[in-house]
DOTOR-134775 format. One record per atom (N, C-alpha, C, CB): residue in three letters; x, z, y. Coordinates in pm, whole numbers, plus 50000, padded with zeros to 5 digits. Glycine has a CB too. Layout:
<atoms>
ALAXZY ...
</atoms>
This chain:
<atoms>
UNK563902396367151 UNK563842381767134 UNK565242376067155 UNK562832375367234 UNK565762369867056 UNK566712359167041 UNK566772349867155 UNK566422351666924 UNK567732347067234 UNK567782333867308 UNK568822326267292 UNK567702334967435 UNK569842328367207 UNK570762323167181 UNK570912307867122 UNK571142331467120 UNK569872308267048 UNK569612293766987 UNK568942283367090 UNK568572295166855 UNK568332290967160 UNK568092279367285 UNK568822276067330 UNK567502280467386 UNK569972282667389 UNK570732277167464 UNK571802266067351 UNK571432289867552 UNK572182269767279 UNK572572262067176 UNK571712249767136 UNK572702270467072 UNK571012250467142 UNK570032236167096 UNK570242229467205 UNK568272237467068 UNK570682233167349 UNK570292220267408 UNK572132217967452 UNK568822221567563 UNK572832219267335 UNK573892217667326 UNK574962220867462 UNK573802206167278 UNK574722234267511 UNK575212243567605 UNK575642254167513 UNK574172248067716 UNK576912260367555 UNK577362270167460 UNK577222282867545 UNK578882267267400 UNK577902289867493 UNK578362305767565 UNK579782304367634 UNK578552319767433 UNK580672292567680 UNK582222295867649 UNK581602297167830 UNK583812281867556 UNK580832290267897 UNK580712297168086 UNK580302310468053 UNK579262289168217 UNK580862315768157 UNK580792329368155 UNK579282330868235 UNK582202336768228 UNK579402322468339 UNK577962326668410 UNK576232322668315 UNK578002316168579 UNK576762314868222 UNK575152310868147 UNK575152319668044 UNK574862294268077 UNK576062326968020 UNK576502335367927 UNK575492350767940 UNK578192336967957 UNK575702352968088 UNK575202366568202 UNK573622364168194 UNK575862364768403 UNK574042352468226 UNK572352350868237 UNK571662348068084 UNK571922335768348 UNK572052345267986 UNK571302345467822 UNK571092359367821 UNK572312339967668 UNK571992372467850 UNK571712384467819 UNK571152389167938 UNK572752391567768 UNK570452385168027 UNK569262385668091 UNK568042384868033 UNK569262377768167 UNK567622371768017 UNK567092366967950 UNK566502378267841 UNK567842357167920 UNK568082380967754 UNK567322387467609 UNK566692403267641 UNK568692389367462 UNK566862406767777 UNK567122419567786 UNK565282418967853 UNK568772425167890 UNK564852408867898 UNK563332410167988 UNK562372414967869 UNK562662392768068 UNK561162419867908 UNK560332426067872 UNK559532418467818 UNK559932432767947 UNK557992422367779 UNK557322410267771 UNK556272403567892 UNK556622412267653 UNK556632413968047 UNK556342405768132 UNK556812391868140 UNK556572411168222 UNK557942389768067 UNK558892381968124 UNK558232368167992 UNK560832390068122 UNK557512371667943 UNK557812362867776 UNK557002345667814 UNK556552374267591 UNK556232347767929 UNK555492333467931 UNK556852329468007 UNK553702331068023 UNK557992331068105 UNK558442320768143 UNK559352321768047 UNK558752318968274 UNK559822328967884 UNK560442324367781 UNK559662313367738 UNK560672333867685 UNK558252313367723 UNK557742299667645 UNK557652290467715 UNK556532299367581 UNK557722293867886 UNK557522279067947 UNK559032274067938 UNK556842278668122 UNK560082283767912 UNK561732274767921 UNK561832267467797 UNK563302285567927 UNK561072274767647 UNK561122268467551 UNK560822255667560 UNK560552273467477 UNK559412250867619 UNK558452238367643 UNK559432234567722 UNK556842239067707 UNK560142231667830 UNK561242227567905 UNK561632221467802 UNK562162236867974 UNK562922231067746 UNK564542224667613 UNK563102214667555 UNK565682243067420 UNK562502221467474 UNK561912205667395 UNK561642193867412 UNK561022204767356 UNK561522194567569 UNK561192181067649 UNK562452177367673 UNK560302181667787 UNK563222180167757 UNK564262175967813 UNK565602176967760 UNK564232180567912 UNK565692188767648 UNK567142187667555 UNK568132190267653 UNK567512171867477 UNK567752198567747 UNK568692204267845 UNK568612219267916 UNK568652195067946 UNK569362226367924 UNK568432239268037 UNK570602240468063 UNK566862261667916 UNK570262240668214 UNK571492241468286 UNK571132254468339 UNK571862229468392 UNK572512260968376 UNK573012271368444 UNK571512274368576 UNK574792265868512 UNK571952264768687 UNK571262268068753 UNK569452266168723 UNK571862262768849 UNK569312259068637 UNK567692262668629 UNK567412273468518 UNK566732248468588 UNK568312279468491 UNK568082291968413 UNK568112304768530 UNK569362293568287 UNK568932301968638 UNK569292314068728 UNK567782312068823 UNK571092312068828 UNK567032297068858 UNK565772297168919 UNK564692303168837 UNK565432284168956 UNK564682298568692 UNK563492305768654 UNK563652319668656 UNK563042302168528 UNK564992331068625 UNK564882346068657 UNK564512346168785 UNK566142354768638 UNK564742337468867 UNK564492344069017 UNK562772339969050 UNK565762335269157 UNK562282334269017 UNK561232330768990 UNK560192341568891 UNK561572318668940 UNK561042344668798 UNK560012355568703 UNK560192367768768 UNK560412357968528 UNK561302370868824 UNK561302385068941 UNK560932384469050 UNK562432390868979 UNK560372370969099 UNK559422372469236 UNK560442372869348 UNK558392387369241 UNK561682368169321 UNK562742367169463 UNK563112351369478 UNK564442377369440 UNK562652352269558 UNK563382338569602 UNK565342336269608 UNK562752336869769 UNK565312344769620 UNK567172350869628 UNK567272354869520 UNK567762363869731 UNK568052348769393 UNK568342355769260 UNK569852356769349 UNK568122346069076 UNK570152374669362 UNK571452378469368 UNK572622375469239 UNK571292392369393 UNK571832381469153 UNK573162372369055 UNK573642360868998 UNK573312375268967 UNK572792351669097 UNK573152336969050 UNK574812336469062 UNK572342324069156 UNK575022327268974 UNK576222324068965 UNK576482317269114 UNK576452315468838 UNK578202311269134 UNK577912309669269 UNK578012298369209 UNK578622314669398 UNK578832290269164 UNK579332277069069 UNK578352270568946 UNK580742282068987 UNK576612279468984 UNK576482271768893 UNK576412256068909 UNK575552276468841 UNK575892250368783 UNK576022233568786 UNK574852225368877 UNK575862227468618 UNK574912216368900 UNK574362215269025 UNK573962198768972 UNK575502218969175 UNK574102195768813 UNK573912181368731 UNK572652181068700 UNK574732178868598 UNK571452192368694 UNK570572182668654 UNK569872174168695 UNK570022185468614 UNK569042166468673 UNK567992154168734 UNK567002159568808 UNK567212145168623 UNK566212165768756 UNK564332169268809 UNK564692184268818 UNK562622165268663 UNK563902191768905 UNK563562200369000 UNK562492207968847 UNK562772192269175 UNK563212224368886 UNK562552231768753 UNK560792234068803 UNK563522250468718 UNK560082232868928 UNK559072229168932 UNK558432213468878 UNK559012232269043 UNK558952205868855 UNK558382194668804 UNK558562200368603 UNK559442178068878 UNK559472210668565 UNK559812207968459 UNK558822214568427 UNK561012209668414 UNK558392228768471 UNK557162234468427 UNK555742231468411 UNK557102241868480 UNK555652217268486 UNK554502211368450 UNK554392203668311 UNK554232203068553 UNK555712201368258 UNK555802191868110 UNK554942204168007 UNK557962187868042 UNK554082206767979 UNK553542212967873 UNK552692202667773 UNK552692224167930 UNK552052209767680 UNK551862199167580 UNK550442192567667 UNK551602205967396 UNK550472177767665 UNK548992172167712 UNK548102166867577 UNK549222157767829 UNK546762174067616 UNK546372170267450 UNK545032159367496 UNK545742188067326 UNK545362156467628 UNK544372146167700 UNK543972132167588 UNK545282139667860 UNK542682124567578 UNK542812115867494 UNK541782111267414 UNK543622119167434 UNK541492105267340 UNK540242098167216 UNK541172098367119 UNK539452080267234 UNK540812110867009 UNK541442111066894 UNK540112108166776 UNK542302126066883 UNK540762099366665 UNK539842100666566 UNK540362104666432 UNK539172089266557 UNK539492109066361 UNK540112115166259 UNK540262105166149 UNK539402127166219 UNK541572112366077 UNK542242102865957 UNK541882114665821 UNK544402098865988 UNK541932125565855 UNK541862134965741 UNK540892148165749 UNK543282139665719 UNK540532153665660 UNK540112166165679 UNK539382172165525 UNK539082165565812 UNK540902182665597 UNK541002191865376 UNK540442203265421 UNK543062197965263 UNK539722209565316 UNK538992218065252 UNK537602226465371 UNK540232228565184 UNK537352214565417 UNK536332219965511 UNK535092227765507 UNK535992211965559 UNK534952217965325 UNK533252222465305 UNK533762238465301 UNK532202215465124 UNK534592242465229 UNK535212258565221 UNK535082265265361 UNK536972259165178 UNK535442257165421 UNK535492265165588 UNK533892268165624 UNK536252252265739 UNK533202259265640 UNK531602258365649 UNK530892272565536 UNK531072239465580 UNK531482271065413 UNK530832278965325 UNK531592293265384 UNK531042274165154 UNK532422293665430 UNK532652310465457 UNK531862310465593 UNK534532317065476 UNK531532298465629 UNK530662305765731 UNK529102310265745 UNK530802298765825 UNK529032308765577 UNK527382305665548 UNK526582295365672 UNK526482322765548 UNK527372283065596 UNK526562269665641 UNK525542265865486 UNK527952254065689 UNK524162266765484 UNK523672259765389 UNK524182248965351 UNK522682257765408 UNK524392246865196 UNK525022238065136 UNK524562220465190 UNK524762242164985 UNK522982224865227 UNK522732206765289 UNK523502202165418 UNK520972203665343 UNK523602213865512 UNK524552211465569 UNK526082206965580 UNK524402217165592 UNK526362213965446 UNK527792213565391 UNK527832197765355 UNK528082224765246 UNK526712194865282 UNK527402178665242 UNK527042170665328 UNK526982170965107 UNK526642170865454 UNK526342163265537 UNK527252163065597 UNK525432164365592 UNK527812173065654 UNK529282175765778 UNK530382168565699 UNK529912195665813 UNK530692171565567 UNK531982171065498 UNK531982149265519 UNK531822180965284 UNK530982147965471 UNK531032132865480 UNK530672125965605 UNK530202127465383 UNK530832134365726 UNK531202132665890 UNK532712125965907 UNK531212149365976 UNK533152115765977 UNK534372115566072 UNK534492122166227 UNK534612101466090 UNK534332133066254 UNK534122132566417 UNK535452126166510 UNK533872149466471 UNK535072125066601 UNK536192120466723 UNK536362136066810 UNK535392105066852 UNK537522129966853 UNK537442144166940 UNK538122138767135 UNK538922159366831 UNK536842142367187 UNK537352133967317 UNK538182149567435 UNK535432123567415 UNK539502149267450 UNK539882159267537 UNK540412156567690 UNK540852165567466 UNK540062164367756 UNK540372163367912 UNK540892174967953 UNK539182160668001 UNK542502174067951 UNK543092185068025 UNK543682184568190 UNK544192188567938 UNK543422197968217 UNK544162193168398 UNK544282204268405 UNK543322185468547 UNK545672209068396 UNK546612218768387 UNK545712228568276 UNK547052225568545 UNK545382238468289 UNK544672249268148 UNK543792250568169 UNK544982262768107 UNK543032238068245 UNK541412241468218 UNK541272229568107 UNK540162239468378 UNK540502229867981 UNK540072218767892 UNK538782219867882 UNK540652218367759 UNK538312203667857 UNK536942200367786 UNK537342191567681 UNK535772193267881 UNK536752197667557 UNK537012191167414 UNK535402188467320 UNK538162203867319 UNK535462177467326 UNK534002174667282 UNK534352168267122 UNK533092162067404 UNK533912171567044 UNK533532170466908 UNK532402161566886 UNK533242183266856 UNK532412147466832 UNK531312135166894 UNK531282127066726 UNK532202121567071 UNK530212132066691 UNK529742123766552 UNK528582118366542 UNK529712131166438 UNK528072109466452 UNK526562102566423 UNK526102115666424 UNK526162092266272 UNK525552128066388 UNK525292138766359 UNK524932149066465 UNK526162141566293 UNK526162149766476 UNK526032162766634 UNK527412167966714 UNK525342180666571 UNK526822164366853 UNK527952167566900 UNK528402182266918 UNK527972161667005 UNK529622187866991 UNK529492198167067 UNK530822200867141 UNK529012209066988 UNK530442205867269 UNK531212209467385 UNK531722221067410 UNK530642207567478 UNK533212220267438 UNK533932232167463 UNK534552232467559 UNK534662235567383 UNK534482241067662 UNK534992241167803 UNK535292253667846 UNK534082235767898 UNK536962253567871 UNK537712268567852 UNK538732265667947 UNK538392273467687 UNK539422277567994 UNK540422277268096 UNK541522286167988 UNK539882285068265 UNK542552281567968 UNK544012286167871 UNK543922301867920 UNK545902276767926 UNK544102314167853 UNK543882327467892 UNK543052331867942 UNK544492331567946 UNK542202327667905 UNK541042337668008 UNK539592335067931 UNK540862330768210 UNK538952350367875 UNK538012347967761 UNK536742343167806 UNK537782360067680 UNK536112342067726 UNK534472333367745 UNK533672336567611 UNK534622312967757 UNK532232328967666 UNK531212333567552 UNK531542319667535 UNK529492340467571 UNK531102321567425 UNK531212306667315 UNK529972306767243 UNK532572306567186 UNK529312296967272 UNK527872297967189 UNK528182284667093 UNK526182296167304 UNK528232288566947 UNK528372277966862 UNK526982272166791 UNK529362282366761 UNK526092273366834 UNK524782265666807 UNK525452250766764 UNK523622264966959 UNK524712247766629 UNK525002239566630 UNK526262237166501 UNK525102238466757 UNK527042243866494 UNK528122250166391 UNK527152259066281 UNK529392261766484 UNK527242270166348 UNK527022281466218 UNK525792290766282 UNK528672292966179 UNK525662288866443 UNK524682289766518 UNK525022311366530 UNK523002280666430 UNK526272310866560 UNK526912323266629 UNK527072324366740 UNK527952326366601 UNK527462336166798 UNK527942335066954 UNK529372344666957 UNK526572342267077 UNK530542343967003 UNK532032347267005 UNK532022347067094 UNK533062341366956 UNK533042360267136 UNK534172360967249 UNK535182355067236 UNK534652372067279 UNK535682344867279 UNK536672333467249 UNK537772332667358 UNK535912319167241 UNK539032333367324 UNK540272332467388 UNK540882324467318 UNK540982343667407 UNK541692314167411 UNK542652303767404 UNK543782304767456 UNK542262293967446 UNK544992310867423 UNK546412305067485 UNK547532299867399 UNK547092315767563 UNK548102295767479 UNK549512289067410 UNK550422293567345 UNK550252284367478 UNK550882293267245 UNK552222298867170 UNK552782285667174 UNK552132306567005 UNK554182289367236 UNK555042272067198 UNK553852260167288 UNK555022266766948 UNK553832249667218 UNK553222239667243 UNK552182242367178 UNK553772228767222 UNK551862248367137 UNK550622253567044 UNK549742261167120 UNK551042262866923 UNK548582252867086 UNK547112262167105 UNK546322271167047 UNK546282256667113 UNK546652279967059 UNK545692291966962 UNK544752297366999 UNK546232303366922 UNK543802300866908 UNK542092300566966 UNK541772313966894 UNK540862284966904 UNK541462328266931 UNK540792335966875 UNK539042340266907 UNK541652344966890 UNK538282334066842 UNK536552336966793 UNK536612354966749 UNK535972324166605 UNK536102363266826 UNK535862374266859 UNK534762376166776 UNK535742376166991 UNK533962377466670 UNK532192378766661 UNK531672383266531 UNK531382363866683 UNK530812379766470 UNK530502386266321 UNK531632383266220 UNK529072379866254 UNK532192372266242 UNK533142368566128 UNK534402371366135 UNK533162356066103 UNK534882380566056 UNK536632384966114 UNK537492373766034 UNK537342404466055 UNK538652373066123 UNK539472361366136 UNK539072352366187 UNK539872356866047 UNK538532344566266 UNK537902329966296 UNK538662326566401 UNK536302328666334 UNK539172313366414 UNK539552306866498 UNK540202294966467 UNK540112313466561 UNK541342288166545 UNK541862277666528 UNK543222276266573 UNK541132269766573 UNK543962268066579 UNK545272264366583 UNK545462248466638 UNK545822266766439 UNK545222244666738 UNK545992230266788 UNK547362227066830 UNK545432225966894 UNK547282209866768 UNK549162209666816 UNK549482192566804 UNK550532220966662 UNK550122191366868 UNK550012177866867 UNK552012171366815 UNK549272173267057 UNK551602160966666 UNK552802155866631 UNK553002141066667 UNK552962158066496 UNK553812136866778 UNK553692120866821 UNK552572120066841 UNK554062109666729 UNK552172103266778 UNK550192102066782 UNK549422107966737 UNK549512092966736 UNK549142120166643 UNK548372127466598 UNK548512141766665 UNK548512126666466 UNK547322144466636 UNK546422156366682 UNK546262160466560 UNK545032154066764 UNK546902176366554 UNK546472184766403 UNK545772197466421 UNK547822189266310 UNK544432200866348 UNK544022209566405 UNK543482219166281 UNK543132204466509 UNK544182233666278 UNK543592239966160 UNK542532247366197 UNK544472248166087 UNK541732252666147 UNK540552260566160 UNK540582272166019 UNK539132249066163 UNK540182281366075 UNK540472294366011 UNK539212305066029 UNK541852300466078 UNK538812312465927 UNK538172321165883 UNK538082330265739 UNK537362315965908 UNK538232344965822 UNK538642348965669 UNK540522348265608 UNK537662336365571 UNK539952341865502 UNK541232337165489 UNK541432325065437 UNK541902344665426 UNK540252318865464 UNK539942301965421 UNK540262296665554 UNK538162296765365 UNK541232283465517 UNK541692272465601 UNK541252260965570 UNK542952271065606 UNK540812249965690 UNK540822237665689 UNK542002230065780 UNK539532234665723 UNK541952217865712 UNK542882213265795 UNK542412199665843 UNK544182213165729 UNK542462196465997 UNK541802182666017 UNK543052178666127 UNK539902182666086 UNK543262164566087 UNK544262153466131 UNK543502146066200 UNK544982145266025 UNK543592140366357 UNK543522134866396 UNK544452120766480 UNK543022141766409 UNK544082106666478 UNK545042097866545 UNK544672092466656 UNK545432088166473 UNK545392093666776 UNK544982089866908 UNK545082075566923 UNK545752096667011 UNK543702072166989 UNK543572053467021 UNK543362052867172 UNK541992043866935 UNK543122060267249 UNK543582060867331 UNK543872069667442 UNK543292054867340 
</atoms>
């Protein structure tokens, strides 16, 4: 893995020698090491910064020492907030979103052998989508004239998923983060199934996948 462009994006170069030591740290960790690469990523995106010394706390932090020996001794000592407050900035997808769009769904439904009466009933649905996050546990409720349904998951860690109600399956379902991104893999009769959340400004975009048929549904937050 590349880290070079991170550090470059948040307009920090290579010319210190000590942030320098520590990028080829960085590139050299394993993939024990890869969630506190995506939590530094989620950091730079928020803050458009990653200094010396909160690069030398998170290695000392991903190696379990409180004492990172090779910290620089000089590193910079400018930033604002404390790299524990920074690791809490992840994406919040908390909120009342309603939908503005949603392409090629009836397709999504039909690979899932949804009877077609079903199909034209859902397709000419708006649902809302009401979410409650607190830290990686979520509840995401799906709320139409029609039918609702409830999803309640903790980020990494799998579950039964009973979709009664959908396509009236049952999945082994895992949720974690790539980036700011939520990725959802449905375990069950249907290979490929799952989803993709992500949030742009006020909208909520959410693809859904099976097979190799995609939908795509847009949502806009009111509050």
């Amino acid at each position: 893995m590349r880290f070079t462009g991170l550090i470059h994006a948040t307009g920090r170069t290579c010319e210190h020698q000590e942030v320098y030591c520590l990028q080829i740290k960085l590139i050299r960790r394993s993939q024990e090491q890869a969630g506190w690469l995506n939590t530094l990523t989620r950091i730079t995106r928020r803050t458009h910064t990653v200094t010396p010394e909160s690069l030398a706390i998170l290695l000392a932090q991903a190696s379990g020492s409180e004492n990172f020996k090779d910290k620089p001794a000089n590193c910079g000592k400018n930033f604002s907030s404390s790299v524990s407050e920074d690791l809490e900035m992840s994406t919040d997808f908390s909120g009342y979103w309603k939908m503005i769009s949603n392409e090629n769904f009836e397709e999504y439904l039909k690979a899932l052998d949804v009877n077609i009466a079903l199909r034209k009933i859902a397709v000419l649905l708006k649902p809302d989508k009401d979410i409650a996050q607190t830290g990686d546990h979520m509840i995401i409720k799906t709320i139409s004239s029609f039918r609702n349904y409830l999803m309640e998951f903790d980020i990494g860690k799998e579950f039964p998923e009973d979709l009664t109600g959908i396509d009236d399956r049952q999945c082994m379902t895992t949720v974690n983060w790539d980036g700011d991104k939520l990725v959802c893999v449905q375990v069950g009769e249907k290979q490929g199934r799952g989803w993709t959340q992500w949030v742009e400004g006020d909208e909520l975009h959410l693809e859904l996948r099976v097979g190799d048929v995609k939908s795509k549904q847009v949502f806009k937050k009111v509050q």
